[in-house]
Each structure stands twice: as C-alpha cells, then as structure tokens.
N, CA, C and O atoms as a GROMACS GRO file, in nm:
protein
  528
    1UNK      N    1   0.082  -0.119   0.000
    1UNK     CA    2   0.000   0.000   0.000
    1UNK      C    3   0.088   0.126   0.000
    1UNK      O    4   0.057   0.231  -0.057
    2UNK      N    5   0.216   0.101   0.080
    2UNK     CA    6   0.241   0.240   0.060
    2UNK      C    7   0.359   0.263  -0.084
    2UNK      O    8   0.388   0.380  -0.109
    3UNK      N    9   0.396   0.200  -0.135
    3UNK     CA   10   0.471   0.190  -0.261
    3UNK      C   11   0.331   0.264  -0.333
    3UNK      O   12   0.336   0.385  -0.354
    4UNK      N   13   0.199   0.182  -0.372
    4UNK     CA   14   0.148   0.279  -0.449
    4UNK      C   15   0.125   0.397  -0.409
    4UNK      O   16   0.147   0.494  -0.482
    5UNK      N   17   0.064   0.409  -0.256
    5UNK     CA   18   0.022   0.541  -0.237
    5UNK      C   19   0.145   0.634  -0.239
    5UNK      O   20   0.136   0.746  -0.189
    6UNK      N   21   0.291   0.580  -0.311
    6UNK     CA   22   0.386   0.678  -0.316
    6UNK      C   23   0.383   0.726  -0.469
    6UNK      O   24   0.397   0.845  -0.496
    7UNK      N   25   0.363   0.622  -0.576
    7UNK     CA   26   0.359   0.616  -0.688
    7UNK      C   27   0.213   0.703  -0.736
    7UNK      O   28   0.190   0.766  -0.839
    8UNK      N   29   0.170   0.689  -0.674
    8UNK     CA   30   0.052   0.778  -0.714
    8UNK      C   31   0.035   0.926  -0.674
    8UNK      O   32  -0.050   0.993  -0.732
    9UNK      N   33   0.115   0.980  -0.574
    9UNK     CA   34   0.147   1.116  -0.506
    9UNK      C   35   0.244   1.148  -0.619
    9UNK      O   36   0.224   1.264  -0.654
   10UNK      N   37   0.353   1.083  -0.698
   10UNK     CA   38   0.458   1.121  -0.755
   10UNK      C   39   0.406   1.176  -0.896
   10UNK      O   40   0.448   1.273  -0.959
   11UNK      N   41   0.282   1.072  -0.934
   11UNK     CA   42   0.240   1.088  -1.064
   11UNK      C   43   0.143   1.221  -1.052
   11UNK      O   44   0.120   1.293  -1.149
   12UNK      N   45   0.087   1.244  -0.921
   12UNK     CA   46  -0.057   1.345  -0.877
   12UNK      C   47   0.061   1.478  -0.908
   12UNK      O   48   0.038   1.561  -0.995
   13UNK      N   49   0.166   1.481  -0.839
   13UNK     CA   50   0.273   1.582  -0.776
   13UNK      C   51   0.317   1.655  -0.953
   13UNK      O   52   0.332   1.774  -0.981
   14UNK      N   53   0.326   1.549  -1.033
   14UNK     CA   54   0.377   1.604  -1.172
   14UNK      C   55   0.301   1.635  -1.241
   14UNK      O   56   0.341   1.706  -1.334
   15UNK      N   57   0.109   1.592  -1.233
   15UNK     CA   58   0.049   1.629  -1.340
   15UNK      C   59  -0.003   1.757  -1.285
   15UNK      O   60  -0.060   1.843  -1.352
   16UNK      N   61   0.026   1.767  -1.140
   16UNK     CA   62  -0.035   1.917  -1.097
   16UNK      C   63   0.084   2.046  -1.118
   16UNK      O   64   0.066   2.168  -1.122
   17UNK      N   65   0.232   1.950  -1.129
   17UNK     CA   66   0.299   2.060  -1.206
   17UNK      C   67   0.305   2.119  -1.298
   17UNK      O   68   0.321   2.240  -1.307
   18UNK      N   69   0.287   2.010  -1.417
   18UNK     CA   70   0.250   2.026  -1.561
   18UNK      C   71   0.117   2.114  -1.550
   18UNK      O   72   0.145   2.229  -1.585
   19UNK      N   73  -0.006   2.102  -1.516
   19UNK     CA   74  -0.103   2.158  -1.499
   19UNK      C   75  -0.062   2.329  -1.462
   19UNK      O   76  -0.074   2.419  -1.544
   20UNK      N   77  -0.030   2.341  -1.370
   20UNK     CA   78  -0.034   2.477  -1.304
   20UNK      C   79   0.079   2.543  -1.378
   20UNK      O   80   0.058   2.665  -1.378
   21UNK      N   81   0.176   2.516  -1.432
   21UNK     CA   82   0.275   2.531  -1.528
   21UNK      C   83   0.227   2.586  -1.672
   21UNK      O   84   0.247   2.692  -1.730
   22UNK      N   85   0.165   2.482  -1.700
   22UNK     CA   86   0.028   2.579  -1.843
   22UNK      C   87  -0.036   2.659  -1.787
   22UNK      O   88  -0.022   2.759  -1.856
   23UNK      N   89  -0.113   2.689  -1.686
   23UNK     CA   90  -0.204   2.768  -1.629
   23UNK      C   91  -0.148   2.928  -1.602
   23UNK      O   92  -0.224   3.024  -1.588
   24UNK      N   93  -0.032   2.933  -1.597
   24UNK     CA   94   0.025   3.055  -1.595
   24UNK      C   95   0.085   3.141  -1.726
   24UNK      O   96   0.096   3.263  -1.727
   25UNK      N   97   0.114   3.075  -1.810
   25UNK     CA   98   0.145   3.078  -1.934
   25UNK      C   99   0.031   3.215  -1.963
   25UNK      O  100  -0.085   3.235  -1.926
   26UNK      N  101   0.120   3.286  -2.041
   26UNK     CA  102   0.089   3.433  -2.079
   26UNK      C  103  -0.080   3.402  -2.165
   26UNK      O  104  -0.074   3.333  -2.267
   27UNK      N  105  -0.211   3.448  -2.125
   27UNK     CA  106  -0.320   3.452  -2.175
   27UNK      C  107  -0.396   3.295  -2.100
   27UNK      O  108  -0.507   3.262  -2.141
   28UNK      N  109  -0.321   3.203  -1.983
   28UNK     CA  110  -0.408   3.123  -1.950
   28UNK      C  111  -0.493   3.195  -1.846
   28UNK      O  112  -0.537   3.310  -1.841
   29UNK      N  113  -0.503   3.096  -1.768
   29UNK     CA  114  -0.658   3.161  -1.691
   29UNK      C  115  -0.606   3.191  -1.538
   29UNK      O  116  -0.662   3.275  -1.468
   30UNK      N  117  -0.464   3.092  -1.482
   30UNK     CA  118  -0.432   3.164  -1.384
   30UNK      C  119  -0.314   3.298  -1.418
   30UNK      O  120  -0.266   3.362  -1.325
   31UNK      N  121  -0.277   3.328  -1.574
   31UNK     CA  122  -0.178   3.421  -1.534
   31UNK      C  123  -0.328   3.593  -1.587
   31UNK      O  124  -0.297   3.712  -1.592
   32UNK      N  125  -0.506   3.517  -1.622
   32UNK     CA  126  -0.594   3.620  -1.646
   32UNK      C  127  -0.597   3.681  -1.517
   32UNK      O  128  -0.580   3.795  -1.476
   33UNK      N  129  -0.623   3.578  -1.470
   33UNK     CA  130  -0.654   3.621  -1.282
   33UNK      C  131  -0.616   3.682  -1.150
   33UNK      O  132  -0.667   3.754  -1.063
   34UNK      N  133  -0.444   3.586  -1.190
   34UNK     CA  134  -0.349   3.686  -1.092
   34UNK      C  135  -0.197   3.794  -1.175
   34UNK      O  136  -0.095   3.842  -1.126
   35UNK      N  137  -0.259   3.795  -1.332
   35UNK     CA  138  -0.130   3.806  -1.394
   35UNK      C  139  -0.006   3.852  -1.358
   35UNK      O  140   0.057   3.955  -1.337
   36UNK      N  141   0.004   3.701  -1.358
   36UNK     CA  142   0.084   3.604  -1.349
   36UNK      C  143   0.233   3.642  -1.413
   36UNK      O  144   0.344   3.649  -1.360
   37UNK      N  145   0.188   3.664  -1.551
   37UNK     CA  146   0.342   3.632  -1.667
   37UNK      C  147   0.366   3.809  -1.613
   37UNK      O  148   0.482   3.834  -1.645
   38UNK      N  149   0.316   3.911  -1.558
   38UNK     CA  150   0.327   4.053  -1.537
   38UNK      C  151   0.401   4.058  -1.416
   38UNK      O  152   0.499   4.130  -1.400
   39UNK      N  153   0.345   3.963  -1.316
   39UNK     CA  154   0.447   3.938  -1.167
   39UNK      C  155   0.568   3.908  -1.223
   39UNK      O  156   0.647   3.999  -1.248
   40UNK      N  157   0.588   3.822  -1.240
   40UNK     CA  158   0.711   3.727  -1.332
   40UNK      C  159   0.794   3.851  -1.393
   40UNK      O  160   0.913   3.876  -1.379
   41UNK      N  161   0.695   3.920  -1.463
   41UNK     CA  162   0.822   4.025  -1.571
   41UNK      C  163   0.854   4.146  -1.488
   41UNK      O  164   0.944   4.223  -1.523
   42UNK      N  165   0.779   4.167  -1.372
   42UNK     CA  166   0.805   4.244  -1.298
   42UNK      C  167   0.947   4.163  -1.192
   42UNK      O  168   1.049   4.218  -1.152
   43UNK      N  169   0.920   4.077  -1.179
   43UNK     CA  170   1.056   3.982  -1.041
   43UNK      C  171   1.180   4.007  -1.174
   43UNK      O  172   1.296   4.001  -1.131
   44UNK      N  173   1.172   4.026  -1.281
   44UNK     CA  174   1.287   3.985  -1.389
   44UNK      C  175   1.317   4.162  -1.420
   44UNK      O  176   1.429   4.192  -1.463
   45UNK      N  177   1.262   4.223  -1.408
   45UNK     CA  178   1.291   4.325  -1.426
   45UNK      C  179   1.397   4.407  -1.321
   45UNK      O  180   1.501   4.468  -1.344
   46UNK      N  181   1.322   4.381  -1.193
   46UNK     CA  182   1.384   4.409  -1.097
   46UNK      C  183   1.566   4.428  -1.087
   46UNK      O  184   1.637   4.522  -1.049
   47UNK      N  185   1.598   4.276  -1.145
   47UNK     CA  186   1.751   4.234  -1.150
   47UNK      C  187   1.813   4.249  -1.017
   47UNK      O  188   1.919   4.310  -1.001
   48UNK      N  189   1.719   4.172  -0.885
   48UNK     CA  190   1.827   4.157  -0.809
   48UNK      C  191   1.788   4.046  -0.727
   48UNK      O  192   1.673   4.004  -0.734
   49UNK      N  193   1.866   3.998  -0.656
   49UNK     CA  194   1.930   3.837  -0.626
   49UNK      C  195   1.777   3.780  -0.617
   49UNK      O  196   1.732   3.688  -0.686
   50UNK      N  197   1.709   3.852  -0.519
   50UNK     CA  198   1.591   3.772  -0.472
   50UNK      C  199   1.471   3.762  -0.577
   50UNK      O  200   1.388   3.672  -0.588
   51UNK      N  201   1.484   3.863  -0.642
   51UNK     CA  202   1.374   3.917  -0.726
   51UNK      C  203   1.374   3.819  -0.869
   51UNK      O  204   1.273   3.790  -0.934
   52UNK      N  205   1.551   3.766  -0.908
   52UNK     CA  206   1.553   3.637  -0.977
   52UNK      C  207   1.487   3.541  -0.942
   52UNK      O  208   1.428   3.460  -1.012
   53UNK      N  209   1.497   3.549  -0.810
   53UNK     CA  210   1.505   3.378  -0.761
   53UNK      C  211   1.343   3.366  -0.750
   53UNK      O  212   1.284   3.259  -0.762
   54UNK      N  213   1.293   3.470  -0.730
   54UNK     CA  214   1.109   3.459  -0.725
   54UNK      C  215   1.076   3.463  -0.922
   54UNK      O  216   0.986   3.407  -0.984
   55UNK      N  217   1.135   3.511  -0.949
   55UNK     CA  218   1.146   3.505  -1.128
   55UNK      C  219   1.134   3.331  -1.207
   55UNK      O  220   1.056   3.290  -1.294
   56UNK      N  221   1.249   3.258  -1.130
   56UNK     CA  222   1.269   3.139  -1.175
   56UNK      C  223   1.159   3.075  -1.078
   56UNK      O  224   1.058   3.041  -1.140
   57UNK      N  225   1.156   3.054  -0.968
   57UNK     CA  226   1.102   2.984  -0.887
   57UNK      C  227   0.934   2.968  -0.934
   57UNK      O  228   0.875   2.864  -0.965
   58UNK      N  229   0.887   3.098  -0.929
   58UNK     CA  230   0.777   3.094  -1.020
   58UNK      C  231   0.685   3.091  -1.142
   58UNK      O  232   0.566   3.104  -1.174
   59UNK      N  233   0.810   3.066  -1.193
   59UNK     CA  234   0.788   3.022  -1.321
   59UNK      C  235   0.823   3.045  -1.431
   59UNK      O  236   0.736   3.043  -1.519
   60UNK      N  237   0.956   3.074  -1.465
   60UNK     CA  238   1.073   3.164  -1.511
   60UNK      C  239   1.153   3.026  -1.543
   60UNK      O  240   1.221   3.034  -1.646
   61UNK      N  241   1.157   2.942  -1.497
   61UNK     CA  242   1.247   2.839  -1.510
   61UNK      C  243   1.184   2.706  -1.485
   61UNK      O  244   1.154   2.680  -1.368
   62UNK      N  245   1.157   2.609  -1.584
   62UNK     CA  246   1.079   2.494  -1.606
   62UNK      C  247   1.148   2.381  -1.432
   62UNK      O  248   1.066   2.325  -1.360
   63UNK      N  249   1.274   2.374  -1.408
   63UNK     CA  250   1.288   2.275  -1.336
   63UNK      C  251   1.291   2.345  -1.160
   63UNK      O  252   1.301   2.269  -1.064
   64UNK      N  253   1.280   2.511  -1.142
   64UNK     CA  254   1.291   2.539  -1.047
   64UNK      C  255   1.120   2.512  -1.007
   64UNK      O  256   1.079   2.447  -0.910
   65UNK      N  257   1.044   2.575  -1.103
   65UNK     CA  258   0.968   2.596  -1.077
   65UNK      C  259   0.856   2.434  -1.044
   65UNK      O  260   0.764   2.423  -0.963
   66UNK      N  261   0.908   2.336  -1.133
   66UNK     CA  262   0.890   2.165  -1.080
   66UNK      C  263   0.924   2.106  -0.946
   66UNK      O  264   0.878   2.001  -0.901
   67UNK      N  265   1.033   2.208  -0.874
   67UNK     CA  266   1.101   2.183  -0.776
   67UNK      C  267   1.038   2.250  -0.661
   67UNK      O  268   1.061   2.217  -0.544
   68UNK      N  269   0.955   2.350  -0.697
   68UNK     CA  270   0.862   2.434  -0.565
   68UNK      C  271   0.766   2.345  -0.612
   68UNK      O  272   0.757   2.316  -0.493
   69UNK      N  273   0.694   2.280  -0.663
   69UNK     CA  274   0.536   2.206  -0.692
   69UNK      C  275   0.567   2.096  -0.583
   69UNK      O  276   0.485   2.060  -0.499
   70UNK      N  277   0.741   2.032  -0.599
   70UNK     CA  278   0.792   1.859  -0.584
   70UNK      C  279   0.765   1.880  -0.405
   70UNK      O  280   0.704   1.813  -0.322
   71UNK      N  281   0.856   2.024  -0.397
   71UNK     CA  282   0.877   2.013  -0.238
   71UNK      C  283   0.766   2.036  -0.190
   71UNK      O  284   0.745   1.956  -0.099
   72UNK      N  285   0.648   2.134  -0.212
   72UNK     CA  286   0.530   2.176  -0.166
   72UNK      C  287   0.439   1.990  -0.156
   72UNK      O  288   0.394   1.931  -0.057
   73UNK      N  289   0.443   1.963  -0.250
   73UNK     CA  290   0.391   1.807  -0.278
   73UNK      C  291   0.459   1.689  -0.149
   73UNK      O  292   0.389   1.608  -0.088
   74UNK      N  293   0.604   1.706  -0.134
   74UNK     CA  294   0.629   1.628  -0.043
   74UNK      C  295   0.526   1.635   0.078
   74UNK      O  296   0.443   1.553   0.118
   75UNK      N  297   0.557   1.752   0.120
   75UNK     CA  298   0.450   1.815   0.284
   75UNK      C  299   0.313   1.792   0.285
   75UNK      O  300   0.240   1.803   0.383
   76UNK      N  301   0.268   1.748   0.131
   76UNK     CA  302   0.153   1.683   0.139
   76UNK      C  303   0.107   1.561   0.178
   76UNK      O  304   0.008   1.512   0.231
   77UNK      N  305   0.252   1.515   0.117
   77UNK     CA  306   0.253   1.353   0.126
   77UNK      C  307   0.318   1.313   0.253
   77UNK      O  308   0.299   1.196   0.284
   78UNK      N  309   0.376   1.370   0.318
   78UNK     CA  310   0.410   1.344   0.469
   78UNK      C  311   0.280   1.353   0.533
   78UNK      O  312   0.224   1.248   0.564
   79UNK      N  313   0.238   1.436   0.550
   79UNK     CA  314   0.098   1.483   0.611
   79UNK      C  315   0.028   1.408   0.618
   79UNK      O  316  -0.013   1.376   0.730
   80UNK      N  317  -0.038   1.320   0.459
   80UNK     CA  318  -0.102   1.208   0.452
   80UNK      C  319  -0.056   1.114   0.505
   80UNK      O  320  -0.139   1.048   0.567
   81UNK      N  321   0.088   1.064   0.511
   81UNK     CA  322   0.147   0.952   0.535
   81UNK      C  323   0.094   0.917   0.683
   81UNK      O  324   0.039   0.811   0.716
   82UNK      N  325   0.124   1.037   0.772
   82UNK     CA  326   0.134   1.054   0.908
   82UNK      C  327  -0.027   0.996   0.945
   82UNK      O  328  -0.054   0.918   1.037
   83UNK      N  329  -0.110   1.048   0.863
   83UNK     CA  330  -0.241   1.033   0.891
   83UNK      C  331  -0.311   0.891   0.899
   83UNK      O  332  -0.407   0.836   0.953
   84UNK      N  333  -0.184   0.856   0.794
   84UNK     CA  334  -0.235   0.692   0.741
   84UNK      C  335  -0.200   0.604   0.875
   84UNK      O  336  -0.272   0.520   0.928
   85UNK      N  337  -0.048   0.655   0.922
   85UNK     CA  338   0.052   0.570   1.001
   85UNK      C  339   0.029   0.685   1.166
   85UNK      O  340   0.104   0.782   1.180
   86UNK      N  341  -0.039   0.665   1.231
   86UNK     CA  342  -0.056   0.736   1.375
   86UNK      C  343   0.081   0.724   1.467
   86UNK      O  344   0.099   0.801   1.562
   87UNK      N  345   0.160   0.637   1.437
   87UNK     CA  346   0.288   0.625   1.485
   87UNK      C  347   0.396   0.704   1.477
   87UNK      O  348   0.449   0.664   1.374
   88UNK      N  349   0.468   0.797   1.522
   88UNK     CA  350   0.554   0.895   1.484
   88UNK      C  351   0.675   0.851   1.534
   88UNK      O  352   0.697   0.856   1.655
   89UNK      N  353   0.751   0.810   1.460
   89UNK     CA  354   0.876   0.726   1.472
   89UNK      C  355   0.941   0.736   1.344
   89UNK      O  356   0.884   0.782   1.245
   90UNK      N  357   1.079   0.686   1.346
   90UNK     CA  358   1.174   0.682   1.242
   90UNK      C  359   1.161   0.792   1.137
   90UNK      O  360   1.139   0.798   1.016
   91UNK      N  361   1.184   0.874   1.237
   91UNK     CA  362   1.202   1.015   1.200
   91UNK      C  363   1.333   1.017   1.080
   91UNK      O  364   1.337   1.079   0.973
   92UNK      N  365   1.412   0.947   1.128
   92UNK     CA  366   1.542   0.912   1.004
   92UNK      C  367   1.478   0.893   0.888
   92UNK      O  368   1.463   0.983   0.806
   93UNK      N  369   1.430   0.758   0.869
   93UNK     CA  370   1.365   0.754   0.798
   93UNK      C  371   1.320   0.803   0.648
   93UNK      O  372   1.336   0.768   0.531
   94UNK      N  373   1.252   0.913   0.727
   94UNK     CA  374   1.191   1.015   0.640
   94UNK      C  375   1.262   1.147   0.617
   94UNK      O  376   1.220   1.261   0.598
   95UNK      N  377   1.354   1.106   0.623
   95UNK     CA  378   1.498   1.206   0.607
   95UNK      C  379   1.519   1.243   0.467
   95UNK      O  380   1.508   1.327   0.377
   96UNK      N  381   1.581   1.047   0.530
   96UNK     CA  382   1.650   0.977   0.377
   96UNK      C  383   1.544   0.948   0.261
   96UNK      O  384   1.564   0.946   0.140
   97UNK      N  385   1.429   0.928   0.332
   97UNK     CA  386   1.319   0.922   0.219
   97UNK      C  387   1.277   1.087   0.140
   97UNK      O  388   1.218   1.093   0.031
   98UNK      N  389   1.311   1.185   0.203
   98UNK     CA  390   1.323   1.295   0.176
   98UNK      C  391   1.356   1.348   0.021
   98UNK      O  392   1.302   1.406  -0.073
   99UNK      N  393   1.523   1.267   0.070
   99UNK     CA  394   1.649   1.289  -0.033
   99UNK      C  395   1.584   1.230  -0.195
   99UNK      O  396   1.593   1.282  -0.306
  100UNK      N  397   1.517   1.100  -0.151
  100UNK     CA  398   1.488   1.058  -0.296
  100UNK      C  399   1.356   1.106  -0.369
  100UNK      O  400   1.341   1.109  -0.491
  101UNK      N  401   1.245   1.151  -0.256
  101UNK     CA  402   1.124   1.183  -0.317
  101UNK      C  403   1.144   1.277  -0.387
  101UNK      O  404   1.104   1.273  -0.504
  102UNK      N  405   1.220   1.405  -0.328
  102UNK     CA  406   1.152   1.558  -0.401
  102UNK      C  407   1.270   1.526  -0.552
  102UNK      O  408   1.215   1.537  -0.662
  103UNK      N  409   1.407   1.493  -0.551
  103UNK     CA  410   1.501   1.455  -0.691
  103UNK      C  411   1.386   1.392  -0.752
  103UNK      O  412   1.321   1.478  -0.811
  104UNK      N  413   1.318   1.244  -0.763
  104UNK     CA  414   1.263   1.213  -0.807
  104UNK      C  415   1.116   1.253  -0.880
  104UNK      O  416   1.083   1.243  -0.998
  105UNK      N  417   1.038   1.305  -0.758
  105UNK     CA  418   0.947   1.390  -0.831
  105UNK      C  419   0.991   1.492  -0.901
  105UNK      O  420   0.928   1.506  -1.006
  106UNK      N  421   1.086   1.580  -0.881
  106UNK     CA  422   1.132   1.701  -0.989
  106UNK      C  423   1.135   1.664  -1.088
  106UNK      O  424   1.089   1.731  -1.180
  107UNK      N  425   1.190   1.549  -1.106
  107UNK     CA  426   1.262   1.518  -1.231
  107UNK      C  427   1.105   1.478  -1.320
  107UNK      O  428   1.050   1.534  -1.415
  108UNK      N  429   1.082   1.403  -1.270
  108UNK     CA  430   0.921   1.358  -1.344
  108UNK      C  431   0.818   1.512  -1.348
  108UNK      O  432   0.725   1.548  -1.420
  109UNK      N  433   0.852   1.543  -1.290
  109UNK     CA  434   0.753   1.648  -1.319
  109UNK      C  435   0.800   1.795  -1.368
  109UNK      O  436   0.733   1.897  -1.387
  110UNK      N  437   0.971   1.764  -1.383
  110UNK     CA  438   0.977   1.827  -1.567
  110UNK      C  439   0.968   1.742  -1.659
  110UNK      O  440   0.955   1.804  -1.765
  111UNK      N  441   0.968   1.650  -1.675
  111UNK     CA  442   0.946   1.569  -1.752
  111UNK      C  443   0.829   1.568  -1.831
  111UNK      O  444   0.811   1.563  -1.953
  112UNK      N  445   0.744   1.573  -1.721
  112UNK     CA  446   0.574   1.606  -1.756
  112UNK      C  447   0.595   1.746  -1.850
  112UNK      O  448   0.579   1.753  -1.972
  113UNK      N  449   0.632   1.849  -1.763
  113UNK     CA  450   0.614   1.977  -1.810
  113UNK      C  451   0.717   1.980  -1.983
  113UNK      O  452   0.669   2.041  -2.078
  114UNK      N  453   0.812   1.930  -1.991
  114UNK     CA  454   0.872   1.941  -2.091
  114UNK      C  455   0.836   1.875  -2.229
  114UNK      O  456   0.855   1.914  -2.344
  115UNK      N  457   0.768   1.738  -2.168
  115UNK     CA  458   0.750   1.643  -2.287
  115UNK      C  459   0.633   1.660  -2.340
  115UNK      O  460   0.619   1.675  -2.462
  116UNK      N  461   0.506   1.661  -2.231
  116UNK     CA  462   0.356   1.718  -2.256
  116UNK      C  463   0.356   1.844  -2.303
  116UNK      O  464   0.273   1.873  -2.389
  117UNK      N  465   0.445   1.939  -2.258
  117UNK     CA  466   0.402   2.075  -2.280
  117UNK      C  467   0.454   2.114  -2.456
  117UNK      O  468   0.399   2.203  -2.522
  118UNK      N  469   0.556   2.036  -2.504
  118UNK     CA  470   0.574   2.076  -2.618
  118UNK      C  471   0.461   2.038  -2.744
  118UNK      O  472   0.457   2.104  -2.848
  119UNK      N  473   0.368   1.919  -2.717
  119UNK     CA  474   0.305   1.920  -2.745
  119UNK      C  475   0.147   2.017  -2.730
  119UNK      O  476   0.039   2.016  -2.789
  120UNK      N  477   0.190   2.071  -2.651
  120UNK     CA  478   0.028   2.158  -2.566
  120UNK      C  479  -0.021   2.260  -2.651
  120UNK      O  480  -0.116   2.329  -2.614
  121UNK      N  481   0.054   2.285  -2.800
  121UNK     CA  482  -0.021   2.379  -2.865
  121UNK      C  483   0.105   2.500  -2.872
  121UNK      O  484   0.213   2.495  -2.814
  122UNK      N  485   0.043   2.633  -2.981
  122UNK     CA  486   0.105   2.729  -3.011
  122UNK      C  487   0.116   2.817  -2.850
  122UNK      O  488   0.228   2.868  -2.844
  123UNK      N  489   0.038   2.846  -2.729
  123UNK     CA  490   0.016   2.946  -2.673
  123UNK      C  491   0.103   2.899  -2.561
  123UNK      O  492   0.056   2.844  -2.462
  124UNK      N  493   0.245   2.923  -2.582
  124UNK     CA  494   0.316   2.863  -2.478
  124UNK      C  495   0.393   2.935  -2.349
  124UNK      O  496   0.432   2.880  -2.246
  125UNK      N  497   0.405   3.086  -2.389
  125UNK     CA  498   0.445   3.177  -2.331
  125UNK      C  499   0.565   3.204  -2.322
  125UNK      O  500   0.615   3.154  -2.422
  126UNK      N  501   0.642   3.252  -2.264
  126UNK     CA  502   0.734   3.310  -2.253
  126UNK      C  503   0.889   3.185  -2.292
  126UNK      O  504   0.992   3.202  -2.357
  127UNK      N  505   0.843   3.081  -2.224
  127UNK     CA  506   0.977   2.986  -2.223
  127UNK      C  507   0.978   2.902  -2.335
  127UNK      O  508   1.052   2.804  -2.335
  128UNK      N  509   0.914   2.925  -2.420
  128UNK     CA  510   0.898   2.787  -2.544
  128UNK      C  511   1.045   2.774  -2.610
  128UNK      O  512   1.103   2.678  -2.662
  129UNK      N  513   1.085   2.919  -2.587
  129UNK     CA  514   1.234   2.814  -2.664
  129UNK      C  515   1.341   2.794  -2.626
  129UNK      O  516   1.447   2.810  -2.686
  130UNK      N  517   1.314   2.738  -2.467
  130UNK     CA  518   1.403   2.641  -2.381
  130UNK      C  519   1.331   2.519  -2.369
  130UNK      O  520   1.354   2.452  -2.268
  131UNK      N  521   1.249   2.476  -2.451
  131UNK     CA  522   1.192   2.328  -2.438
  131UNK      C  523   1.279   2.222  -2.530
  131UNK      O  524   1.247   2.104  -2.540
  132UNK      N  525   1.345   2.255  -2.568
  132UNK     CA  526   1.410   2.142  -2.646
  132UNK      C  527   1.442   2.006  -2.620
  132UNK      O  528   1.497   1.938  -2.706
   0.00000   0.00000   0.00000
C-alpha cells in the first residue's frame, strides 16, 4: 500500500505541475486572474538576487519551478502519510526518504512539463524556446 500510495502522489505531484505550469502561461486563466506572466516580468525586471530567484522559482524556469510544486507536494505527502501511520517514529527515515522523493518527483515532473508541454499547442508563453 504504501509503494502505491507513493507512486501515485509522484504521478498526482507532476500532473499538478504540468497543470499549473500551463495555467500561468501568458493569456491562461491563472496568469488572467493573478497576472501572473506581469508578476514574473516584474521579479525579472527588478535584476536583483531575490527578485531572480522569485522570477525562476515561479515560473521563469521549467525545473525550479517543478522543484517548488515537488517540495510543496512532499509536505503533502508526509501529512497524509502521518495520517495513514498514527505512529511517529523513524524520523530518520523520512529524512532519507526525503532525499529521494523531491530529486525524483522534480525530475518527473519536468518531464511532464517538458515532454507534454511541447506538445500543448502554439500558446506557450514566454519559455517555449528552452523546451528542447
């Protein structure tokens, strides 16, 4: 049970990256709402340390921005885990299980974002020609 319920958080964790990843994309519906790609060009405009790093993080950069979905996703999946398992122990554990979830989900969920998204149509926004 818990191999899938890991395999299935990993696959949930990437299609909600891929998902929210299009959704910001210049003319979708979350960058109509909170525009989005205008925050973004505003953090890039700025040009300074932090103002990058909110640039890439949010969506400026396909694997940083996989990497805030992966880690936000872990704390989900701990949360659940905990809920499943009432026992709070081997705290190690979930250290080392740490180390491999969020590498692993990142990676799949650029994967998602890179491989799905090149297919997703003309309206790609700003990064289409770092998808290669």
């Amino acid at each position: 049970m818990f191999i899938g319920i890991t395999i299935l958080f990993i696959l949930g964790n990437a299609s909600l990256a891929f998902i929210l990843f299009m959704s910001i994309q210049k003319d979708q519906w979350l960058d109509k709402l909170f525009k989005w790609q205008k925050m973004l060009r505003d953090f890039d405009i700025k040009g300074t340390p932090t103002g990058m790093a909110a640039y890439k993080i949010l969506g400026g950069c396909e694997l940083c921005f996989a990497h805030l979905i992966s880690f936000l996703g872990y704390w989900v999946y701990l949360v659940f885990i905990f809920l499943l398992q009432t026992e709070v122990r081997h705290w190690a554990i979930w250290v080392i299980f740490y180390f491999i979830y969020i590498p692993l989900t990142t990676n799949v969920s650029l994967f998602f974002i890179k491989k799905l998204y090149q297919n997703g149509g003309s309206n790609r926004g700003n990064n289409a020609g770092n998808l290669n």
